[in-house]
Each structure stands twice: as structure tokens, then as C-alpha cells.
C-alpha positions in Angstrom: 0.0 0.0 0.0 3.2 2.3 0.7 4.5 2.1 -2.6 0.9 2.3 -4.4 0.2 5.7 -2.5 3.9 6.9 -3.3 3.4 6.5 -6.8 0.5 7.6 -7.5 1.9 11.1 -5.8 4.8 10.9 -8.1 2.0 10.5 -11.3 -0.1 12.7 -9.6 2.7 15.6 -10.2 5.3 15.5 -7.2 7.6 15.7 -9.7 6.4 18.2 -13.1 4.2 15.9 -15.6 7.0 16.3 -18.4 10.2 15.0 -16.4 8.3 11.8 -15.5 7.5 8.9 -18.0 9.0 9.4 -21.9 8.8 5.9 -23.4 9.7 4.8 -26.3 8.2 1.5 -28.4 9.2 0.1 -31.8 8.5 -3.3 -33.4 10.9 -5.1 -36.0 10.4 -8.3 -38.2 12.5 -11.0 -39.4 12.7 -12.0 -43.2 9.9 -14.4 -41.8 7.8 -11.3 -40.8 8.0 -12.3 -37.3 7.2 -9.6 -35.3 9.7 -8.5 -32.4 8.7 -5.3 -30.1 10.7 -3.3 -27.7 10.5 -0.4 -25.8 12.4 1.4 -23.8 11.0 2.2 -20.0 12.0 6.4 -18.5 11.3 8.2 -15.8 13.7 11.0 -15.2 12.3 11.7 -11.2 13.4 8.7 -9.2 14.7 5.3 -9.6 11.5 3.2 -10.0 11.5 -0.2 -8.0 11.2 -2.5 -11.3 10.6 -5.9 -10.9 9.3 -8.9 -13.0 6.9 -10.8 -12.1 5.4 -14.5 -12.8 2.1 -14.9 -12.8 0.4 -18.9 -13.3 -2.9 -19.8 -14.5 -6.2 -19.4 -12.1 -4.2 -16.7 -10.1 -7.0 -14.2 -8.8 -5.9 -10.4 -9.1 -8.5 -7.4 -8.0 -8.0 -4.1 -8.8 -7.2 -0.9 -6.9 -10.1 1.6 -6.4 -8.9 5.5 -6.5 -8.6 5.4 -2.6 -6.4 2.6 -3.0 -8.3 -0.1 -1.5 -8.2 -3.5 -3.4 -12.1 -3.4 -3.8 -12.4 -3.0 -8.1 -13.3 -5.6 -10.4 -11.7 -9.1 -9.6 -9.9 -10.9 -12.7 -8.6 -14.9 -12.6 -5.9 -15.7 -14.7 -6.5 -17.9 -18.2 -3.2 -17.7 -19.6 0.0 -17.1 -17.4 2.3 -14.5 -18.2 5.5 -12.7 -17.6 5.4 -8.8 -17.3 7.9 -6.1 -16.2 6.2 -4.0 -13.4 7.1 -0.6 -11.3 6.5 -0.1 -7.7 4.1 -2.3 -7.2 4.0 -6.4 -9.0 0.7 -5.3 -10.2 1.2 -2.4 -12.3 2.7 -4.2 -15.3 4.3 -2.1 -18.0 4.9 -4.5 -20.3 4.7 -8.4 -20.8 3.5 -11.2 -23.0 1.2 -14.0 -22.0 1.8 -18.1 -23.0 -0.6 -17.1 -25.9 1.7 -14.8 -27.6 0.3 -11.6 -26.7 2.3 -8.5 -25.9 0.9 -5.6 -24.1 2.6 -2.1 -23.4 1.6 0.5 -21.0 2.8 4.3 -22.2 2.3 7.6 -20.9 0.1 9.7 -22.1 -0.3 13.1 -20.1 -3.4 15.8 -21.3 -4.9 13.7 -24.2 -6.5 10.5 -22.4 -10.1 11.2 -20.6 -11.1 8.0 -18.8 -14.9 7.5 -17.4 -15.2 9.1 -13.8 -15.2 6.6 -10.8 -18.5 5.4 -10.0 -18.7 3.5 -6.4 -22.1 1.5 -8.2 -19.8 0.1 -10.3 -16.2 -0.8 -9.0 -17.0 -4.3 -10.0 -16.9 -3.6 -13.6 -13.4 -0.9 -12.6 -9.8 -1.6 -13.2 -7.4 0.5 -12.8 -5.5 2.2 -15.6 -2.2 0.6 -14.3 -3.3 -2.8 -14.1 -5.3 -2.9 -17.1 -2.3 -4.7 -18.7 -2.4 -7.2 -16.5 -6.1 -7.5 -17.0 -5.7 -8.2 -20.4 -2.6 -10.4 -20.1 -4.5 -12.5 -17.8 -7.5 -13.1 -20.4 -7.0 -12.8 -24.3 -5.2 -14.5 -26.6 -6.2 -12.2 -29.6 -6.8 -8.2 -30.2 -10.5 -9.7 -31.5 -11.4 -11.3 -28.0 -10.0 -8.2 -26.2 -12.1 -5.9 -28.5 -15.2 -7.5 -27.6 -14.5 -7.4 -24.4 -13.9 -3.8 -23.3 -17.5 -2.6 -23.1 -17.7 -5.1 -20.1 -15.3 -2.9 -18.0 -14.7 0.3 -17.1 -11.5 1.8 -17.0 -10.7 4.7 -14.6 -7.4 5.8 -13.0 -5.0 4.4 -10.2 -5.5 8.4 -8.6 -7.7 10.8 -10.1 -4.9 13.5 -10.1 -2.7 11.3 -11.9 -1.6 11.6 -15.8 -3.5 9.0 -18.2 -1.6 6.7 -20.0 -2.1 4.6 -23.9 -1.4 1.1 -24.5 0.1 -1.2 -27.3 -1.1 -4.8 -28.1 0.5 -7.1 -30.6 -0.5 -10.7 -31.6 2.7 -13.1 -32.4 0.8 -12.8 -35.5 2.4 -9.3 -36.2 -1.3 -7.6 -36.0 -1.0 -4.5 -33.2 -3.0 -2.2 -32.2 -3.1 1.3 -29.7 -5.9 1.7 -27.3 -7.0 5.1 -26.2 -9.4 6.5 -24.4 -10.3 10.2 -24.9 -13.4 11.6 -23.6 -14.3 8.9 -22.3 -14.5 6.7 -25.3 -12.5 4.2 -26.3 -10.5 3.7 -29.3 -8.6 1.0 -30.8 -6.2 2.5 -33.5 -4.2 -0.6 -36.0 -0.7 0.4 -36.1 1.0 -1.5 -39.1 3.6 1.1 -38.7 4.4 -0.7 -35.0 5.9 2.7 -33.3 4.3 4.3 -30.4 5.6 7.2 -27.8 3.5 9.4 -25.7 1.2 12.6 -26.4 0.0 13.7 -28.2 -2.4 10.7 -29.5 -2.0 8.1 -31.9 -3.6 9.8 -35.4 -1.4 12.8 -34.5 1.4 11.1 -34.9 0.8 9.6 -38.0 -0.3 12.7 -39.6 2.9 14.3 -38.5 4.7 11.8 -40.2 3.9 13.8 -42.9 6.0 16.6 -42.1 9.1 14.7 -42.7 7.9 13.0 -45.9 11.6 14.2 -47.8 13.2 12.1 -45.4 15.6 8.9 -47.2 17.8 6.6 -46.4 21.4 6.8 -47.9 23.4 10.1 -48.7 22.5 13.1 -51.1 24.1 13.3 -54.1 26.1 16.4 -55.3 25.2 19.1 -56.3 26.4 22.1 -58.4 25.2 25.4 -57.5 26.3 27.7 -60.3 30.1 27.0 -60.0 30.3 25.6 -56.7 29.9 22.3 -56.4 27.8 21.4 -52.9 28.9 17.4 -51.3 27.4 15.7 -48.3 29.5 16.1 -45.5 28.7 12.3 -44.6 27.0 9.7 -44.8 23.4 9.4 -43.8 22.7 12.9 -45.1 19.3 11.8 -46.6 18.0 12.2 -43.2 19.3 15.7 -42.6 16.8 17.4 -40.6 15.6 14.2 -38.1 14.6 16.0 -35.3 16.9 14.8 -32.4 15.2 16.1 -29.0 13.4 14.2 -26.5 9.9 15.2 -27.0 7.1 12.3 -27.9 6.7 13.9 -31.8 10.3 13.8 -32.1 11.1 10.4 -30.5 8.1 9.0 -32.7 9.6 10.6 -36.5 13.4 9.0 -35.2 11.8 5.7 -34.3 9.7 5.5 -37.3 12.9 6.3 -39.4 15.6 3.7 -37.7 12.7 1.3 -37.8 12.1 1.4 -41.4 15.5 1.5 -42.6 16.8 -1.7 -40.2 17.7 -4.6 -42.4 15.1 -7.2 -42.0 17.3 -10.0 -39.9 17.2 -14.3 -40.1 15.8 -14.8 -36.6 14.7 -13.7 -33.8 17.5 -13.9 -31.5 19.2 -11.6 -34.0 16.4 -9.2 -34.3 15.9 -8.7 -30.5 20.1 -7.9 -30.4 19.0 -5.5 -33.6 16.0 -3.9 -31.1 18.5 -3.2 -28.1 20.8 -1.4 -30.4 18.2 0.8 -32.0 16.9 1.6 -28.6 20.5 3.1 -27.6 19.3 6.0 -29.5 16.8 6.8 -27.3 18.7 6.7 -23.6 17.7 10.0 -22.1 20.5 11.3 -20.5 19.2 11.9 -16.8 20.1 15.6 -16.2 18.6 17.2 -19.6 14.9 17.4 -18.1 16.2 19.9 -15.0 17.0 23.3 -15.6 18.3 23.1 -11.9 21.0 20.7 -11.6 20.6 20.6 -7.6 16.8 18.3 -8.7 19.0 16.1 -10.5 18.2 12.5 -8.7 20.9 10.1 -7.9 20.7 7.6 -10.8 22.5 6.6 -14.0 19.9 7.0 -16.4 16.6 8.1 -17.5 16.0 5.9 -19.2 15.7 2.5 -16.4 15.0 -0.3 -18.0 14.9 -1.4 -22.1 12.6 -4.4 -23.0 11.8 -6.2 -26.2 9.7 -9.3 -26.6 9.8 -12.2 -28.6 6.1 -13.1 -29.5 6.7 -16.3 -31.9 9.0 -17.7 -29.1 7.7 -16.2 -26.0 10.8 -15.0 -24.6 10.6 -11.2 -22.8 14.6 -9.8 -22.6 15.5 -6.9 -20.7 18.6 -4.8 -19.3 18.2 -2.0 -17.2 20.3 1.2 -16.2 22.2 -0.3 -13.6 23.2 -3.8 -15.6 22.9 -3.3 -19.2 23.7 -7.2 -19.4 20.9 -8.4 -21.4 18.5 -11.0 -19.1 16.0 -13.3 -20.7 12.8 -14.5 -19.5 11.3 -18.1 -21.3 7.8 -18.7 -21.0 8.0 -21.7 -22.6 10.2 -23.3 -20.3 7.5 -22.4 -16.9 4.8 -24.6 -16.3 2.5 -22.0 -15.8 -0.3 -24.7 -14.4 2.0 -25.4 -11.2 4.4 -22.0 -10.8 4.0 -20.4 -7.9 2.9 -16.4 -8.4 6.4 -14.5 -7.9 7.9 -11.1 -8.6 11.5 -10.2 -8.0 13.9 -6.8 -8.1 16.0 -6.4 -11.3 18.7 -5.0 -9.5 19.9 -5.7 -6.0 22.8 -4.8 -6.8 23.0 -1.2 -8.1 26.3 -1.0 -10.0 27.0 -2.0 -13.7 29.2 -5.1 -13.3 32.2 -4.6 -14.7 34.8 -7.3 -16.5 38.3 -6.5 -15.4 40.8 -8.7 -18.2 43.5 -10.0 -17.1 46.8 -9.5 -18.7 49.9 -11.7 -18.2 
């Protein structure tokens, strides 16, 4: 209960809404066109106490009401699943169940408009930070999830807190964005497989537009009455990629180093491919403070970098204190007879270090 009141005052805007959460999501394919998503995980106020968490089948989960009891809607697991969490195992952020489904949790501050909290009907609430569990816990497709929403009603973990999106993808490549503005919600298909924060999903796309002169490879040269005009380097056909933090900008550079990634053999080397593309996306920590003396005492930004293996079910991660990449396979837990668990990514907090050895 600690940790659940503690965040939501750090959502609720303890800390200013636009240091907080800036995440970043892409999706790759093999030559096979399996898909492979990833996403990188900031929050630029405090370390976040990320853990993973197991969770079996028939394991019952409730959700949190605004006043933080444990009284909303109650949920049994039908598929077991893996998920990445913060501050408390709940409040997954990502993770894929033994079905193949990947869910995503990004924030998305000013633009989302849930329906109010109504006490008549807490059975049918979840909370916006456990809605990924929710779904985790019960579908298999986007289909089945689709027809389920109008059965529940989502509202948020505090009423003062930011709203946030989500992504779902099928191993099937198929992935959607759910929204909710005004109170509505809206599934958005996103063949394009990128997603950031606000401002929402159609924006985005349309802005895409913007940037439409955009190439991969160098410009060729150019005479200019008797000067001649050469690239400086390589890559110039992207001159003009916007480079700072912001969601619009994050969202044209993903889009960009997605599309023009080489379309790998496997998997294994596609999820390697994801972590490097995401190293362009580390936010350095002390950029979002104009006063270096609110700069927290952490390495990164940017905490932890995920990317999921759907086909395979296997979820990877490394986070800013060990960017040794972990792997989690849900195809080697028995999900019928695992016990529920969740454990800290980092005891220790200090990169390991390889010292060699010269004789």
C-alpha cells in the first residue's frame, strides 16, 4: 500500500508531468515477418522499483479503487504470463502471456479522458495501471479483447494522476493502440508498430507527414552555379531528423531507424538488432532539469529497455544499472503449477564490470 500511495503522488505531479514517464516503443520483423517489439522504459524523477513478475494460471488479481483499497473488479488468470512492473508487481508495463500476446503500458499526459469513478460500479473498474495485467490475464487475440472492453470500465490508479495509452501485438504481427479520450474508447491498428506518448496516436501519424523528404542513404552532389555542394557524410538523406526528447520527435526518429533496419534471419538476432536501435533513445538523466541541484541520484533516464519475442515467447530486458541483457522463457515455466512471484531487477546497483586479465 506504501508504494501504491507513493506512486500515485509521483503521477499525480510530485515531480512536473514532463520529467516523469517518456517511453519509447518500436516493433521489427525477421525475413519471416515475425514480429519483435521493444520499448524502452524512463522516468527521469526517481529510480522506479522494477521488478518482474510471474504470474500462473487461475491466479486471482482485483483491482485498486482511486482510494487505494483492493475493492475494483476481480480478474482470474487464463493464460500465465511474464510482465515487467514498477513499484508495485501489479502495475505491469509490459509483458506477454503463454498465448503470444504483448501488451505495453505508455504515458500519455493531457490527451486520455477515462470514465469518472463510480462507487455502483467498482465491480466492472480496473485501474488504468493494471489494465495490462487484465488483459494479459485473459485474451489470446486483439479480437477477443475488443469485444471485451465494453464489459469494464477503466478509470485511473489516482484521479490526479496523468492518463496513459497502450500497445497490443498478436505473435501474428497484428498490433493495435488503445486510447481512451473523452471517455470513449479507441482501438487504432498500427502496421507502422511505433508508439511514444502525447500527443495521441492519429497525431502522430499525420505528422509523419511533415518529414515525408526524409531517405535513407546520402544526397548526391550538387552544383550550385560554380560551386559544387557534397554531403558532409554519410546518412545525409536524413538531414533534418529531429533529435530532442519530445514524444513527436522520438516518434519521426523511431519510425525512421525502424524502417530502414535490415530485416534480420531470426529472432535472436532481431531482438540484439531492437536493443541497439533503442540506444538512441537513452535519455541522459540531467537534460529534463533546468536546476542541476533536482537532478536524482541515478545513471539513467531511461531504467529499463525491454523487447519481446512473441513467436518464441521469450521477454529480454537490461536495465540502467546492468545493461547485461536478461532473458525471461515462458516456454520453459509450467505456468499450471508456478508459484505467483515477482523479484527486483537490481539488488545490486552498479553496472558489473569485467576486469581482463593481462599476463
Amino acid at each position: 500500500m506504501k508504494r501504491l500511495i507513493i506512486f500515485a503522488c509521483i503521477l499525480a505531479g510530485t515531480f512536473s508531468a514532463h520529467r516523469a514517464l517518456a517511453c519509447t516503443g518500436i516493433t521489427l520483423h525477421t525475413a519471416n515477418n515475425y514480429p519483435v517489439t521493444a520499448r524502452t522504459i524512463e522516468w527521469a524523477a526517481t529510480p522506479l522499483h522494477a521488478m518482474y513478475v510471474i504470474v500462473p494460471r487461475g491466479q486471482q488479481q482485483r483491482s485498486f479503487l482511486p482510494d487505494g483499497t483492493l475493492a475494483g473488479k476481480t480478474f482470474t488468470a487464463k493464460y500465465g504470463y511474464v510482465g515487467i512492473s514498477v513499484e508495485n508487481d501489479a502495475f505491469v508495463m509490459e509483458g506477454i502471456n503463454e498465448a503470444g500476446l504483448g501488451v505495453g503500458l505508455f504515458y500519455f499526459p493531457q490527451y486520455g479522458e477515462y470514465q469518472p469513478y463510480d462507487p455502483q460500479k467498482k465491480e466492472q473498474s480496473v485501474s488504468d495501471m493494471q489494465l495490462a495485467a487484465w488483459i494479459l490475464s485473459s485474451f489470446a487475440s486483439i479480437n477477443e479483447l475488443q469485444a471485451a472492453m465494453p464489459q469494464i470500465r477503466v478509470i485511473a490508479t489516482d484521479p490526479r494522476a496523468s492518463t496513459v495509452h497502450w500497445r497490443i501485438t498478436e505473435s501474428s504481427g497484428r498490433q493495435v493502440v488503445l486510447e481512451i479520450v473523452n471517455q470513449h474508447v479507441h482501438f487504432y491498428e498500427n502496421p507502422l508498430g511505433v508508439l511514444t506518448n502525447s500527443p495521441d496516436f492519429g497525431w502522430h501519424l499525420t505528422n509523419l507527414n511533415n518529414y515525408v523528404n526524409l531517405s535513407a542513404g546520402s544526397i548526391n552532389h550538387r552544383q550550385v552555379g560554380r560551386l559544387n555542394l557534397n554531403a558532409f557524410g554519410g546518412g545525409s538523406g536524413l538531414h533534418g531528423l529531429p533529435g530532442d526528447m519530445t514524444p513527436p520527435s522520438r516518434f519521426i526518429r523511431a519510425a525512421f531507424f525502424q524502417s530502414t533496419a535490415p530485416r534480420l534471419a531470426d529472432e535472436d538476432a532481431t531482438v540484439m538488432q531492437a536493443f541497439h536501435l533503442l540506444n538512441n533513445f537513452d535519455i541522459p538523466v540531467g537534460i529534463q532539469f533546468s536546476d542541476p541541484r533536482e537532478v536524482p541520484n541515478m545513471p539513467s533516464a531511461t531504467q529499463v529497455t525491454i523487447a519481446s519475442d512473441l513467436r518464441n515467447q521469450r521477454l529480454y530486458y537490461r536495465t540502467m544499472y546492468d545493461s547485461s541483457i536478461r532473458c525471461i522463457d515462458l516456454k520453459s515455466i509450467n505456468f499450471q503449477r508456478v508459484k505467483f512471484q515477482f523479484a527486483i531487477l537490481d539488488l545490486d546497483k552498479r553496472q558489473p564490470i569485467e576486469y581482463i586479465r593481462i599476463r
